[in-house]
The first five atom37 places (N, CA, C, CB, O) and aatype in JSON, in Angstrom:
{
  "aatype": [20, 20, 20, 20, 20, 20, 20, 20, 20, 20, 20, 20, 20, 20, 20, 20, 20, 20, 20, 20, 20, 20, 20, 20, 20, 20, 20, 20, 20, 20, 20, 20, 20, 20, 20, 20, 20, 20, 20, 20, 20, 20, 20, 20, 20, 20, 20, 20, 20, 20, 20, 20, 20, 20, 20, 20, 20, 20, 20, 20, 20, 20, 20, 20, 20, 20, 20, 20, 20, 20, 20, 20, 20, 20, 20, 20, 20, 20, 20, 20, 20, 20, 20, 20, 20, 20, 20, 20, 20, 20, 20, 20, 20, 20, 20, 20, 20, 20, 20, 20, 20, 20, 20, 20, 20, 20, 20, 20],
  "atom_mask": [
    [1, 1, 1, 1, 1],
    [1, 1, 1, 1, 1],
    [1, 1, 1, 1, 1],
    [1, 1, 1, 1, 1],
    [1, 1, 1, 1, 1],
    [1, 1, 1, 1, 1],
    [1, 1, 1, 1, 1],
    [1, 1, 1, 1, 1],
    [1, 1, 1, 1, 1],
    [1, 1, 1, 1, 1],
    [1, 1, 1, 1, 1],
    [1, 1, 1, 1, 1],
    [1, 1, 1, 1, 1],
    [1, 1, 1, 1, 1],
    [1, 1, 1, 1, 1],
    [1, 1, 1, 1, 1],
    [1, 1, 1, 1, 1],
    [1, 1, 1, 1, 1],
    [1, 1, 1, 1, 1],
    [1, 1, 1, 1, 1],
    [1, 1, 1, 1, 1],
    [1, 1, 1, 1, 1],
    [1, 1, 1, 1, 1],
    [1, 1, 1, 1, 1],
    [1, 1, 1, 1, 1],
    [1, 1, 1, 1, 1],
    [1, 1, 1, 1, 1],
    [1, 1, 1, 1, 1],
    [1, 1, 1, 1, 1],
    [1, 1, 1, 1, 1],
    [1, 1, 1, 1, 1],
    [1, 1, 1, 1, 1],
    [1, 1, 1, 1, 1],
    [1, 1, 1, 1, 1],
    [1, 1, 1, 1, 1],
    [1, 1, 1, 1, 1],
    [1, 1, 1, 1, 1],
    [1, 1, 1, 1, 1],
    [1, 1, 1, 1, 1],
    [1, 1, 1, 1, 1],
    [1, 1, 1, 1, 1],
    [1, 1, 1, 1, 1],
    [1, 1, 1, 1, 1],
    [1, 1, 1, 1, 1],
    [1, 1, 1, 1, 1],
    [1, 1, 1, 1, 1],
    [1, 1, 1, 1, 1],
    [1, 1, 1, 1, 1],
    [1, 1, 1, 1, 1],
    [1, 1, 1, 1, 1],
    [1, 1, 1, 1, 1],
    [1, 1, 1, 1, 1],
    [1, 1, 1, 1, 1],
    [1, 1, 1, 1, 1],
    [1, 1, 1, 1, 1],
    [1, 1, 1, 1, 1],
    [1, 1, 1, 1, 1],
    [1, 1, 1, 1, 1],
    [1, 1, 1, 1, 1],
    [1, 1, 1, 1, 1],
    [1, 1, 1, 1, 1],
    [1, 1, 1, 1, 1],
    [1, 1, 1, 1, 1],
    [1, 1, 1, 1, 1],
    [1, 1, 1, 1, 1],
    [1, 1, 1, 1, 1],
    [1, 1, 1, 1, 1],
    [1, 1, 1, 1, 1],
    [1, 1, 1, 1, 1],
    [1, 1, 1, 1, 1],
    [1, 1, 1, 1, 1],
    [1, 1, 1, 1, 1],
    [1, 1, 1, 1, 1],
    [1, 1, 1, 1, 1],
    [1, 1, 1, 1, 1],
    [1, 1, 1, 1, 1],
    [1, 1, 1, 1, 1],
    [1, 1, 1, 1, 1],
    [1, 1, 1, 1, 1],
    [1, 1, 1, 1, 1],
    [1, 1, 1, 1, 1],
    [1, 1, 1, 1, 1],
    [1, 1, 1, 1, 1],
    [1, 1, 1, 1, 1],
    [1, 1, 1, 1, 1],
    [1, 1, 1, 1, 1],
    [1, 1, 1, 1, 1],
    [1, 1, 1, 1, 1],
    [1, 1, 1, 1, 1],
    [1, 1, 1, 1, 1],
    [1, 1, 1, 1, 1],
    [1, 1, 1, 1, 1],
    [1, 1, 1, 1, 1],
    [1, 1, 1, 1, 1],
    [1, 1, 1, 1, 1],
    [1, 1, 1, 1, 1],
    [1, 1, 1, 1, 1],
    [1, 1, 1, 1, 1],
    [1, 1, 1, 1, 1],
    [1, 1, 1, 1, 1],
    [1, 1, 1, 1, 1],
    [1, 1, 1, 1, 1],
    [1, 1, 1, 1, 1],
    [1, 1, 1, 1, 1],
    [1, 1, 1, 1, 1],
    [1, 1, 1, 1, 1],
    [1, 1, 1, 1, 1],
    [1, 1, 1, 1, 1]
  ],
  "atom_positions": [
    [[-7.49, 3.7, -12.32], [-8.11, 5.0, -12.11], [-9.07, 4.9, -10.91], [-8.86, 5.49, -13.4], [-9.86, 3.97, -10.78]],
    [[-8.94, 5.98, -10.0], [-9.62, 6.01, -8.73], [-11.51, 5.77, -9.0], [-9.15, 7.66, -8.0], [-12.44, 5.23, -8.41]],
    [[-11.32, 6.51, -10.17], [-12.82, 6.64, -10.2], [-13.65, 5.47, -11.08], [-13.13, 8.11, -10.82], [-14.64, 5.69, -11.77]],
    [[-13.09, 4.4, -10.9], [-13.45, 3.1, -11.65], [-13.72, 2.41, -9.81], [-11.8, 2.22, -13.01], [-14.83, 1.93, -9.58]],
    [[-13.07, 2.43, -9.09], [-13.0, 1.81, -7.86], [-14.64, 2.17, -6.83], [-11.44, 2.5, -7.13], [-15.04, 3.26, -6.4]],
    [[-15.21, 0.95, -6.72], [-15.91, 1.54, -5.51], [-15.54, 1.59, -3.92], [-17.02, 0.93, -5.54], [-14.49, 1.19, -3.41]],
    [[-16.46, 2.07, -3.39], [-16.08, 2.33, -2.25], [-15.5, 1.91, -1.11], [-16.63, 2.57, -2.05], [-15.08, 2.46, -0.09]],
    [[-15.58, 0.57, -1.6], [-14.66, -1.02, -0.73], [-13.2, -1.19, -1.12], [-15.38, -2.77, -1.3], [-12.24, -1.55, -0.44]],
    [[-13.29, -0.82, -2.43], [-12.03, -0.85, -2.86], [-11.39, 0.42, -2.61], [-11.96, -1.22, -4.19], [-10.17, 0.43, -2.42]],
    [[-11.94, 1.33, -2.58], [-11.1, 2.89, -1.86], [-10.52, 2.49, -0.41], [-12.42, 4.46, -1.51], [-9.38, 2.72, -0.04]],
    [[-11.36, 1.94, 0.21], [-10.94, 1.72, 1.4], [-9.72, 0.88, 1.54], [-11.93, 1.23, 2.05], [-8.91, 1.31, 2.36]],
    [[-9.35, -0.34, 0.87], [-8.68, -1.17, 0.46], [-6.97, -0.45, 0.8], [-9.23, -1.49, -1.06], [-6.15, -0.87, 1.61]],
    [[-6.85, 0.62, -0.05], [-5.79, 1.03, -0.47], [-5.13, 1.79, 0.52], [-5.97, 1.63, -1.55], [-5.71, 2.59, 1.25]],
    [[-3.49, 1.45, 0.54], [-2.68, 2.05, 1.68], [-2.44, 3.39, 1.72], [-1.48, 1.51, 1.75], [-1.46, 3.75, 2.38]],
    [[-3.25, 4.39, 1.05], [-2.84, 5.22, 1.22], [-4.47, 6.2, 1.12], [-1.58, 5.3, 0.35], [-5.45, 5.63, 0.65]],
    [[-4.59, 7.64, 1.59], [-5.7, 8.27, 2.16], [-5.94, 8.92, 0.47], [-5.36, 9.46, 3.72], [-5.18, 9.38, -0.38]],
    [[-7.48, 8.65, 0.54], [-8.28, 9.31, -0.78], [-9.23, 10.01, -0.31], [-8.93, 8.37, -1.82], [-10.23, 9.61, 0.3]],
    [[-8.81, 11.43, -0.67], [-9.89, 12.56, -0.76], [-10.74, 12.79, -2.4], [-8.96, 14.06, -0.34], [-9.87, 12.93, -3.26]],
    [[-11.52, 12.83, -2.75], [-12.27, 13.47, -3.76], [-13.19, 14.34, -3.58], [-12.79, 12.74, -4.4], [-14.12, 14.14, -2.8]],
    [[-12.98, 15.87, -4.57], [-13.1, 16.92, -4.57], [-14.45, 17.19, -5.65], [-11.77, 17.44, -4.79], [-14.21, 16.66, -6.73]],
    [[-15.69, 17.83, -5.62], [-16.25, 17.71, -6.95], [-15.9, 19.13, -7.19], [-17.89, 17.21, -7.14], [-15.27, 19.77, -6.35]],
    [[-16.24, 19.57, -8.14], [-16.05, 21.11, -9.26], [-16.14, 22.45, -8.14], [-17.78, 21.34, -10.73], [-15.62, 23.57, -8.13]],
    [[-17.14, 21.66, -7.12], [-17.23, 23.23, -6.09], [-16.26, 23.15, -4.79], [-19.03, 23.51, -5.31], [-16.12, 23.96, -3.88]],
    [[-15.58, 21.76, -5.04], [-14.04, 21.61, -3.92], [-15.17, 21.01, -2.55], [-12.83, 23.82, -3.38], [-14.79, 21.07, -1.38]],
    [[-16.71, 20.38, -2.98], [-17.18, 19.23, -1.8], [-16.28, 18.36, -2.01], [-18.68, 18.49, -1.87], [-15.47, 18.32, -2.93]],
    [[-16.55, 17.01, -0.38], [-15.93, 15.58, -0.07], [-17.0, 15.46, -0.84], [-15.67, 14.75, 1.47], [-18.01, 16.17, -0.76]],
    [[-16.77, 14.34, -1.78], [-17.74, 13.3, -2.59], [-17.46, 11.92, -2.13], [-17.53, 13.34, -4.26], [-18.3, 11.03, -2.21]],
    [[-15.98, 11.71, -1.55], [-15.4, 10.52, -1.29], [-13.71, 10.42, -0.51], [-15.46, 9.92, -2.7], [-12.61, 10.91, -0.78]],
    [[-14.16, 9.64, 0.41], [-12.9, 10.19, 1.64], [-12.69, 7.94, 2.31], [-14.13, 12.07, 3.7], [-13.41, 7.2, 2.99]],
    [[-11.74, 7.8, 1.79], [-11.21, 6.52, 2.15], [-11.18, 6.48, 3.93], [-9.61, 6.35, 1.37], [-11.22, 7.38, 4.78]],
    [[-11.1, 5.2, 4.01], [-11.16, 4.43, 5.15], [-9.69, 5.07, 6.1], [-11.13, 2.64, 4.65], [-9.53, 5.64, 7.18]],
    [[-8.83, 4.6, 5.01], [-7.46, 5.29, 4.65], [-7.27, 6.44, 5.65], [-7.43, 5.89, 3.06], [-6.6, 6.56, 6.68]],
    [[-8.11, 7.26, 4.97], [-7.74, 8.82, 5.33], [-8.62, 9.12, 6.41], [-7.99, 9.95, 4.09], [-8.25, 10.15, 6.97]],
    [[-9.94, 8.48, 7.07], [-10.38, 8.89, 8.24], [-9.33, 8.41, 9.09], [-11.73, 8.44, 8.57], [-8.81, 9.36, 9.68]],
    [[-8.66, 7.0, 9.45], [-7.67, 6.68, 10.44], [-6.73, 8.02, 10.61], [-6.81, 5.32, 9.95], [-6.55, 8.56, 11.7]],
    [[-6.15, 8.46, 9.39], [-4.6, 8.83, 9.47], [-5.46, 10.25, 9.95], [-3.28, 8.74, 7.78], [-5.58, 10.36, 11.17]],
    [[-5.9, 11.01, 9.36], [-6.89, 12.02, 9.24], [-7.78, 12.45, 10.62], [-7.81, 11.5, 8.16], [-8.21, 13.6, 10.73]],
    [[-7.95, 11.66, 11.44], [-9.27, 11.51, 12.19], [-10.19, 12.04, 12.24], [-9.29, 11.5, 13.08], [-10.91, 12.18, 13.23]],
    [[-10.33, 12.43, 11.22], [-11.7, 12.9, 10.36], [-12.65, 11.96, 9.84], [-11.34, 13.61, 9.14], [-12.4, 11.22, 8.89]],
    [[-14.08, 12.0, 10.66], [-14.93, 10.84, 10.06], [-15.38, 10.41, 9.2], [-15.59, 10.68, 10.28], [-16.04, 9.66, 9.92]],
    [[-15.66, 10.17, 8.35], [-15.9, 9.88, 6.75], [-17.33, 10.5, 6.86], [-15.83, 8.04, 6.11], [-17.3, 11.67, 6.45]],
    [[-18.39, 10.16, 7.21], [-19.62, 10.61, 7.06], [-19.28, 12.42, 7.62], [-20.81, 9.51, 8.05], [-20.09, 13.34, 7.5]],
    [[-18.42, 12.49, 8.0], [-18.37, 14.44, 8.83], [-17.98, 14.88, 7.51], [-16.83, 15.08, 10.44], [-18.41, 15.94, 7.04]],
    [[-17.06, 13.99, 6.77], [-16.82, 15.24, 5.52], [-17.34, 14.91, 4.45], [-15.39, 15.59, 5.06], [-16.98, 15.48, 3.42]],
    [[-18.21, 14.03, 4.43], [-18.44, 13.84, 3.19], [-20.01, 15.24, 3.22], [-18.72, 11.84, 2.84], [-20.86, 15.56, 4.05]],
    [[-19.62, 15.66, 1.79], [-21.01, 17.06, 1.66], [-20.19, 18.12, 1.75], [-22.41, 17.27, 3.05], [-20.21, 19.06, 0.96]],
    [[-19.46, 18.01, 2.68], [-18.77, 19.31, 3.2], [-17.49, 20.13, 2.34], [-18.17, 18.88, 4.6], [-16.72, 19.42, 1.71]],
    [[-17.3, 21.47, 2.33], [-16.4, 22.02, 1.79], [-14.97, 21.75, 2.02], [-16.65, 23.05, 1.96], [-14.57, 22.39, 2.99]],
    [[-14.02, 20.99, 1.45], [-12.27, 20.65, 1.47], [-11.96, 21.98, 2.48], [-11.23, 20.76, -0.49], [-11.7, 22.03, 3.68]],
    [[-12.06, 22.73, 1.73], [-10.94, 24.12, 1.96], [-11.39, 24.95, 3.43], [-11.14, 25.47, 0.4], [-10.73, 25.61, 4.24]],
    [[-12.85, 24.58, 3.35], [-14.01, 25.34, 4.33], [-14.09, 24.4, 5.8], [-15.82, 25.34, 3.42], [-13.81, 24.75, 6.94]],
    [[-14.43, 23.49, 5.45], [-14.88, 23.04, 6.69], [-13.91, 21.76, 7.19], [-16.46, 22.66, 6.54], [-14.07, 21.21, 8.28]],
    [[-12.83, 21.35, 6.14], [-12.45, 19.95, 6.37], [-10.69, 20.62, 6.85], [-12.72, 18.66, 4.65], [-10.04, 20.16, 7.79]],
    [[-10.25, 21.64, 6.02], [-9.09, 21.8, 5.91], [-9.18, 23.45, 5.91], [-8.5, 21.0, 4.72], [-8.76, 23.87, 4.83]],
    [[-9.49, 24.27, 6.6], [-9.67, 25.3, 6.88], [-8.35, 25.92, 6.57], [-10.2, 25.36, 8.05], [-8.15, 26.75, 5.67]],
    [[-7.32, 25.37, 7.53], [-6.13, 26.42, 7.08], [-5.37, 26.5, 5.65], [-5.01, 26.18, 8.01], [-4.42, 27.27, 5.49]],
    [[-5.93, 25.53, 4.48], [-5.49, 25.06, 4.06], [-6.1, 26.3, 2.87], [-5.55, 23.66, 4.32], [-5.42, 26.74, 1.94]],
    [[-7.23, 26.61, 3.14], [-7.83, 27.33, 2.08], [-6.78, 28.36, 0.85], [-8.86, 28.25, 2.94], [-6.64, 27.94, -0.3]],
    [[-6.21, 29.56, 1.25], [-5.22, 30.07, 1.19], [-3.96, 29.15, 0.74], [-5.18, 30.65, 2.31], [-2.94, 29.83, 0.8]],
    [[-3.74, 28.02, 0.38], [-2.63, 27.64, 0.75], [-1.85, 27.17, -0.85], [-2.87, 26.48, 1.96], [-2.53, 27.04, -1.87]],
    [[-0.53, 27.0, -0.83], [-0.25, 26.29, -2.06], [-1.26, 25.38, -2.71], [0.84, 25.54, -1.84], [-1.8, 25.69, -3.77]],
    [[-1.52, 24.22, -2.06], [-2.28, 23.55, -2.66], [-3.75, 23.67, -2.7], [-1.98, 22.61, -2.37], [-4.29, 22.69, -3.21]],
    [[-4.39, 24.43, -2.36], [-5.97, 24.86, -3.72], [-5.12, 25.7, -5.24], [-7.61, 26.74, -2.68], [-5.6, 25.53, -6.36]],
    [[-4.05, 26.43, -5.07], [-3.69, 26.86, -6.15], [-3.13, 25.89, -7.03], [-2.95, 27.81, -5.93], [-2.87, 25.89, -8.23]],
    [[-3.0, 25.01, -6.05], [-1.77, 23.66, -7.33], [-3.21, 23.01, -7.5], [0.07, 22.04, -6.37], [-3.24, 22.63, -8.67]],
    [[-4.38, 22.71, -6.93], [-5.19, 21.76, -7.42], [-6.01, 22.68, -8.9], [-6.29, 21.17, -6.0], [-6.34, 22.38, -10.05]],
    [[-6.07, 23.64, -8.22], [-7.04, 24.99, -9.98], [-5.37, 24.49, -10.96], [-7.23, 28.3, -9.41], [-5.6, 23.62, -11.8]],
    [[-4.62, 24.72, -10.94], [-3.69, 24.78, -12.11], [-3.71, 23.5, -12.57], [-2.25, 25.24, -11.82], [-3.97, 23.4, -13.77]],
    [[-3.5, 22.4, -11.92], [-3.58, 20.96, -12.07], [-5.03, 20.85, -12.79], [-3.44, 20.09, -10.57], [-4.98, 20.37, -13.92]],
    [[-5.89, 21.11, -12.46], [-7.16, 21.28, -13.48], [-7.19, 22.05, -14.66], [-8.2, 21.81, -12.85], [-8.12, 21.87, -15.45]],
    [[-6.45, 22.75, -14.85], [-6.07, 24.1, -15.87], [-5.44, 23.32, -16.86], [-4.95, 25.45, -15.26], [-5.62, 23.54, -18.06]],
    [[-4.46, 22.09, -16.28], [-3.5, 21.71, -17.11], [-2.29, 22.56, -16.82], [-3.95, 21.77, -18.48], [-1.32, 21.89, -17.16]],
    [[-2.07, 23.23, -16.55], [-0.8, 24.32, -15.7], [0.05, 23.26, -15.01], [-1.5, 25.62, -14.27], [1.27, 23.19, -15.16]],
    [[-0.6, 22.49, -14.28], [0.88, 21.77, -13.15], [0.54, 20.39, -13.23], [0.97, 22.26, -11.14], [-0.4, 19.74, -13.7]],
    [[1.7, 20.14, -12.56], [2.07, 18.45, -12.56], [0.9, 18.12, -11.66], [3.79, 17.88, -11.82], [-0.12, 18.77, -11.44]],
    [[1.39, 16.67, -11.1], [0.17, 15.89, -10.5], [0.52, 15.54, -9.2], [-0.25, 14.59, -11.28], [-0.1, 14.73, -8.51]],
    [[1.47, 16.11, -8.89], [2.38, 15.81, -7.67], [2.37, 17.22, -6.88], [4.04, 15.29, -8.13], [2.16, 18.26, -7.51]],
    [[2.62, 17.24, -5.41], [2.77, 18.37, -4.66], [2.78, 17.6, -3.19], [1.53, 19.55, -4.95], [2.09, 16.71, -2.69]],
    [[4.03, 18.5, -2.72], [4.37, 18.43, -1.04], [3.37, 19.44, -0.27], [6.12, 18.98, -0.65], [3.2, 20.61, -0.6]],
    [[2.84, 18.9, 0.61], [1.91, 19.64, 1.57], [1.78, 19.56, 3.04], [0.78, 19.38, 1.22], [1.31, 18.65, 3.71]],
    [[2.17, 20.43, 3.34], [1.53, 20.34, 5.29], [0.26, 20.54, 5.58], [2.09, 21.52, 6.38], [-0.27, 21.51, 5.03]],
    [[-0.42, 19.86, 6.32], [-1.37, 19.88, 6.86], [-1.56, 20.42, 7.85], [-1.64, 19.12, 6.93], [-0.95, 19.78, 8.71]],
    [[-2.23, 21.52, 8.43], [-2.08, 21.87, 10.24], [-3.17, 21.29, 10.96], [-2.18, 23.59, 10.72], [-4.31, 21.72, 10.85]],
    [[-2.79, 20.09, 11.86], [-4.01, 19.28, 12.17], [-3.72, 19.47, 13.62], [-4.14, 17.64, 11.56], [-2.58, 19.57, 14.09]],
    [[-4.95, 19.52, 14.35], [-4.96, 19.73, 15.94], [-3.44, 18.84, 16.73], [-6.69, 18.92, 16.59], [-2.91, 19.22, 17.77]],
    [[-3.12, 17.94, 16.12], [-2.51, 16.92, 16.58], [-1.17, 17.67, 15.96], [-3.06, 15.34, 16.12], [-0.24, 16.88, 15.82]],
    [[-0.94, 18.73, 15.66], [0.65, 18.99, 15.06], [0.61, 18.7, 13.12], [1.99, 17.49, 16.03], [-0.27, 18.18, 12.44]],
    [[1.75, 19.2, 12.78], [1.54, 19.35, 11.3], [2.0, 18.28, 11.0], [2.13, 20.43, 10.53], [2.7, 17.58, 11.73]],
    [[1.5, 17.92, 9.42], [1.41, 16.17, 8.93], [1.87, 16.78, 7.51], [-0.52, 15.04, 8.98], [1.27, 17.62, 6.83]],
    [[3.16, 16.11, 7.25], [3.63, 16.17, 5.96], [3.24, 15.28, 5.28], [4.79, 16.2, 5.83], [3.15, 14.11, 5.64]],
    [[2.88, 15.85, 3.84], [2.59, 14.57, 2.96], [2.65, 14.89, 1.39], [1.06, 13.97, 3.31], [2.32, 16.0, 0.97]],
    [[3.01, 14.05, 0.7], [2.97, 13.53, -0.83], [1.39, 13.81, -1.08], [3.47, 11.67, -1.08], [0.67, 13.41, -0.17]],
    [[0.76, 14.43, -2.13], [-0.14, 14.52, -2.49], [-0.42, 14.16, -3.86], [-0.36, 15.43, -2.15], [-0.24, 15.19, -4.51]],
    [[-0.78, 13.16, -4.68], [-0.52, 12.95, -6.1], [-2.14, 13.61, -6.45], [-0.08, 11.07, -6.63], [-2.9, 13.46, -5.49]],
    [[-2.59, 14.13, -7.34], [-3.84, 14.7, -8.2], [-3.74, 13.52, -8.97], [-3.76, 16.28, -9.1], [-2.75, 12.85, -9.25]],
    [[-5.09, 13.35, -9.32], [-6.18, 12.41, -10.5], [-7.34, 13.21, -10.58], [-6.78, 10.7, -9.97], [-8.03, 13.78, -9.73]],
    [[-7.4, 13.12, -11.89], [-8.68, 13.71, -12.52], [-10.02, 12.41, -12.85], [-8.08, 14.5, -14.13], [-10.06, 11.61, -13.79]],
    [[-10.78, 12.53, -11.98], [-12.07, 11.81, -12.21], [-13.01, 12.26, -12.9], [-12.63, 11.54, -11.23], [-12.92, 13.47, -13.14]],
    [[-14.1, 11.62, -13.4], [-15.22, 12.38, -14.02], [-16.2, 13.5, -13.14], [-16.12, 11.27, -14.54], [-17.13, 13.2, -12.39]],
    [[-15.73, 14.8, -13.45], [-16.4, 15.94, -12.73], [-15.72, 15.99, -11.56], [-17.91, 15.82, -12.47], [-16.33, 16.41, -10.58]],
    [[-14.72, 15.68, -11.45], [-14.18, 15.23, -9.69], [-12.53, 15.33, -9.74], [-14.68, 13.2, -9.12], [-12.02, 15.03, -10.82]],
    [[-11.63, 15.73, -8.64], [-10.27, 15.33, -8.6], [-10.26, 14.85, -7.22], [-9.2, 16.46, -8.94], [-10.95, 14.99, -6.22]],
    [[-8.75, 13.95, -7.71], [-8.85, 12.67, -6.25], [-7.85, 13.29, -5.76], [-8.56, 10.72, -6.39], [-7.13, 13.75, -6.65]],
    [[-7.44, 13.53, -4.59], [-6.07, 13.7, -3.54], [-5.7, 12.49, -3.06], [-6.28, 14.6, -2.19], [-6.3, 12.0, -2.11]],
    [[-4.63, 11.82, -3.69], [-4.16, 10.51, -3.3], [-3.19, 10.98, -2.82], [-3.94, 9.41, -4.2], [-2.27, 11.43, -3.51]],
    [[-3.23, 10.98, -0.96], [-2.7, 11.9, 0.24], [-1.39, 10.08, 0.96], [-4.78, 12.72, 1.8], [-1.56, 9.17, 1.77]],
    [[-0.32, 10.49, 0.04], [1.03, 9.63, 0.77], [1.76, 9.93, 1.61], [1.96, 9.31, 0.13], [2.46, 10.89, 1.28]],
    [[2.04, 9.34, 3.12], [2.42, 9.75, 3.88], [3.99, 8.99, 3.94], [1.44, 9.72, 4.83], [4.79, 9.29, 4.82]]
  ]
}
């Protein structure tokens, strides 16, 4: 479980970790996911997912798959595009539920 791991060990892992708290802030953004991402870890961490990190994203399938996935409504899995300055980035998105928190374990 993501949320047993500290922050060395987030980094560790081959693949990009976003965590979301209850109001959809970065609480926690892997090493991982600033490379692939080029998004700085300290820029998003505080900051709003939908608002300030992933803007187009707000509107998009996935804030609705992450509320249902919290609902218990949907699976834990979801395909997602990203629209990143650099062109769109397909990716595997698996959900985990942490304490007060969900993780985006973002597979490319």
């Amino acid at each position: 479980m993501l949320d047993n791991l500290d922050d060395l060990a987030l980094d560790d892992l081959p693949f990009g970790v976003v965590a979301l708290d209850e109001g959809g802030k970065v609480v926690r953004f892997n090493r991982t996911e600033q490379e692939r991402s080029g998004i700085q870890r300290w820029r998003a961490l505080g900051r709003s997912f939908f608002k300030d990190i992933a803007p187009g994203d707000k509107n998009s399938p996935l804030a609705a798959h992450i509320d249902a996935f919290l609902a218990g409504r949907a699976a834990g899995t979801i395909d997602h595009t990203f629209e990143r300055r650099t062109g769109a980035d397909t990716t595997r998105i698996e959900l985990e539920r942490g304490d007060h928190r969900v993780y985006l374990k973002i597979c490319r």
